[in-house]
C-alpha positions as CSV (number, residue, x, y, z in Angstrom):
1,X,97.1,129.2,-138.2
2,X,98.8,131.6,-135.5
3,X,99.0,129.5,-132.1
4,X,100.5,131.1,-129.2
5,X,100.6,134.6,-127.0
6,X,100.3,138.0,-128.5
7,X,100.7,140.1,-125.4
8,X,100.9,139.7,-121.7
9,X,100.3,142.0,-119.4
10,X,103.4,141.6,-117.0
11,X,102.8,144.9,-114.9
12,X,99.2,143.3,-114.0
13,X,101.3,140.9,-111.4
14,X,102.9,143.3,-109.6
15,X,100.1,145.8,-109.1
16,X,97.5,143.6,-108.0
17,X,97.2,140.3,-105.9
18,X,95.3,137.6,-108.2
19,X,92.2,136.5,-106.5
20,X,91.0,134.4,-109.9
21,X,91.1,134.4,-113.5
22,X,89.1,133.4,-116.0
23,X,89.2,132.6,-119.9
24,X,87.0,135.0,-122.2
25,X,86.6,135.3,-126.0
26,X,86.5,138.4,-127.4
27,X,84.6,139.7,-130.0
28,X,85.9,141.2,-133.5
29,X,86.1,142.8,-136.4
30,X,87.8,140.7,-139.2
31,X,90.2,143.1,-140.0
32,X,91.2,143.5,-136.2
33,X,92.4,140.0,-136.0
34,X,94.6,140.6,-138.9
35,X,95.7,143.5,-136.9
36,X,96.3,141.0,-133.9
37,X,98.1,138.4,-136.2
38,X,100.7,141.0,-136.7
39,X,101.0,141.7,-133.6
40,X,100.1,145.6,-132.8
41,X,97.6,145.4,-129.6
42,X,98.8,147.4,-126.6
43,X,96.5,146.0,-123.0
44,X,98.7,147.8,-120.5
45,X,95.9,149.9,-119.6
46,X,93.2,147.6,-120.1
47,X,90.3,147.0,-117.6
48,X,87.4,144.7,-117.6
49,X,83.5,146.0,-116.1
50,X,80.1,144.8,-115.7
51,X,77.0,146.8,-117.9
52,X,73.7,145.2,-117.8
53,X,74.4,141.5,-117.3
54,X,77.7,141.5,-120.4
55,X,81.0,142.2,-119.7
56,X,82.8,144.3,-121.4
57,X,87.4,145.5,-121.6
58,X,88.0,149.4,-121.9
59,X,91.2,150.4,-123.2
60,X,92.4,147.5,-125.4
61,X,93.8,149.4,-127.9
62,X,94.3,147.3,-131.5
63,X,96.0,149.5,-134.5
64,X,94.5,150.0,-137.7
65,X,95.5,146.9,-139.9
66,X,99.1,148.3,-142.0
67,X,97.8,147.3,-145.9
68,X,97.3,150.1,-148.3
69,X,94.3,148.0,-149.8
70,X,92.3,148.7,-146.3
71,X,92.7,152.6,-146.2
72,X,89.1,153.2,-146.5
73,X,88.6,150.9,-143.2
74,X,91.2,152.9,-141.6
75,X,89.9,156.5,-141.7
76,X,86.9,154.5,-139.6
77,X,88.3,152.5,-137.6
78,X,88.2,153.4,-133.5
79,X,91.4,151.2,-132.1
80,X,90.2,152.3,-128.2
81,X,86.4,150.9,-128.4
82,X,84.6,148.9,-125.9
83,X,84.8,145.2,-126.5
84,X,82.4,142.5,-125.8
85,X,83.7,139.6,-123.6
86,X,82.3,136.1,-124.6
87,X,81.8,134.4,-120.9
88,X,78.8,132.0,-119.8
89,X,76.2,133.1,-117.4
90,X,78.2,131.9,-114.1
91,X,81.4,133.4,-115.4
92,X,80.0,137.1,-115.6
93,X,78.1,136.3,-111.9
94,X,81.3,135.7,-110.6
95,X,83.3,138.6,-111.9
96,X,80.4,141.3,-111.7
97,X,80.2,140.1,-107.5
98,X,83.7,140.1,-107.2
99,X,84.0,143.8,-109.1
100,X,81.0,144.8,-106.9
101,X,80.7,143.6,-103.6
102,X,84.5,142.9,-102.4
103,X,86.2,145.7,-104.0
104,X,88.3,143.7,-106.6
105,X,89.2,145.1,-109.9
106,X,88.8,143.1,-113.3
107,X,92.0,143.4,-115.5
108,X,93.4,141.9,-119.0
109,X,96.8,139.2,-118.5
110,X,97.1,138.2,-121.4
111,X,95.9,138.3,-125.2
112,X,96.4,135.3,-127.4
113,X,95.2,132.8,-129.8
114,X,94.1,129.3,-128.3
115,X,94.5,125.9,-130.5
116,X,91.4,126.2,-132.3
117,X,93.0,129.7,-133.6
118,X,90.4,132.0,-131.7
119,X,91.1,134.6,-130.1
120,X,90.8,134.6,-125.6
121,X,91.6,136.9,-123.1
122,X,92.8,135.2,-119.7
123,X,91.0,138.2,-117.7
124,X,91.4,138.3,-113.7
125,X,90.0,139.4,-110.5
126,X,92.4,140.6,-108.3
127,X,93.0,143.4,-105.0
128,X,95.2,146.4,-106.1
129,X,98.7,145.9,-103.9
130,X,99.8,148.5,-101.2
131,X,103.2,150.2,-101.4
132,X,104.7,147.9,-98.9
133,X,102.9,145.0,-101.0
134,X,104.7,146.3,-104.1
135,X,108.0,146.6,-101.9
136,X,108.3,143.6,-100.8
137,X,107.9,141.9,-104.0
138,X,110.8,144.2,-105.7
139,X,112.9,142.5,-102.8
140,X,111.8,138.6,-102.9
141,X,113.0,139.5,-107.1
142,X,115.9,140.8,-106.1
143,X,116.7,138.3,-104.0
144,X,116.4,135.4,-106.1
145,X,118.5,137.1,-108.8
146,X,121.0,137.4,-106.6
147,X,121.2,133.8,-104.7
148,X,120.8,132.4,-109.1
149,X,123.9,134.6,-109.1
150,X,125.5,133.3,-106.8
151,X,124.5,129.7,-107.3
152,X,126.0,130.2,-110.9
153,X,129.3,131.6,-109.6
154,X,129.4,128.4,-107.4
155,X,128.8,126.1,-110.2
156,X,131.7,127.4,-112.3
C-alpha cells in the first residue's frame, strides 16, 4: 500500500494567507486511484466551493490511467470533473461561512494517501495576498537563503 504525498500545491502558500485547513476525502473512480498511484494528478489550479449543503474541488485534473487493457474507460473518461469532498456536517459549515461571509477562498494543498491507504485532500481557507504581501515574502526567502549562505561560508 502507497503511503505518503502525491502532490502539493506549493504556489497555494504564496498566493494566499492561510486562515485554516482542513482534512477531506475525496471521492473516486477505481481506476482514478490507479491513476493517482502513479502519480499523474495536476491541483495547481484547483479550488474548493459550496453547492447545496456538499462541497465540492473544480479543476483537479487526474489523467486517464496509462494500461492498454483500460482503453475503453479512456475514450470516457473526463480527467477535469467536479469531485465530491467527504467532510462532516461542521466541517462544510465552517468552510461554506468562511467562502461566504468573510471573503476567503477554498483551495487544494495537498493530495495524498493517509495510513489507512485512502485517499485526503488537506483543503484550506485562506485571503488571496496583495502585491506587497507577495513582495515581502520573495524578500524574507531571500533573505534567509542568503544569511544560510553565509552561515555555511562561516562554518567552513
Amino acid at each position: 500500500m502507497v503511503n505518503g504525498k502525491i502532490v502539493e500545491n506549493r504556489k497555494s502558500k504564496f498566493l494566499y494567507e492561510l486562515v485554516e485547513s482542513f482534512e477531506a476525502g475525496i471521492e473516486l473512480k477505481g481506476f482514478e486511484i490507479k491513476s493517482l498511484r502513479e502519480g499523474n494528478v495536476n491541483i495547481n489550479a484547483s479550488f474548493v466551493y459550496f453547492k447545496a449543503d456538499e462541497m465540492f474541488v473544480h479543476n483537479l485534473v487526474i489523467e486517464p490511467y496509462s494500461p492498454a487493457g483500460f482503453l475503453h474507460l479512456q475514450n470516457n473518461v473526463e480527467k477535469n470533473r467536479v469531485r465530491k469532498l467527504l467532510l462532516h456536517k461542521s466541517e462544510i459549515k465552517k468552510i461554506s461561512n468562511g467562502i461566504s461571509k468573510k471573503g476567503l477562498v477554498g483551495f487544494v494543498i495537498k493530495l495524498y494517501f493517509n495510513k489507512r491507504g485512502k485517499v485526503k485532500l488537506l483543503i484550506a481557507i485562506g485571503k488571496p495576498k496583495n502585491k506587497a504581501d507577495k513582495r515581502n515574502a520573495i524578500k524574507e526567502r531571500d533573505w534567509k537563503k542568503s544569511q544560510s549562505a553565509i552561515l555555511k561560508d562561516k562554518n567552513r
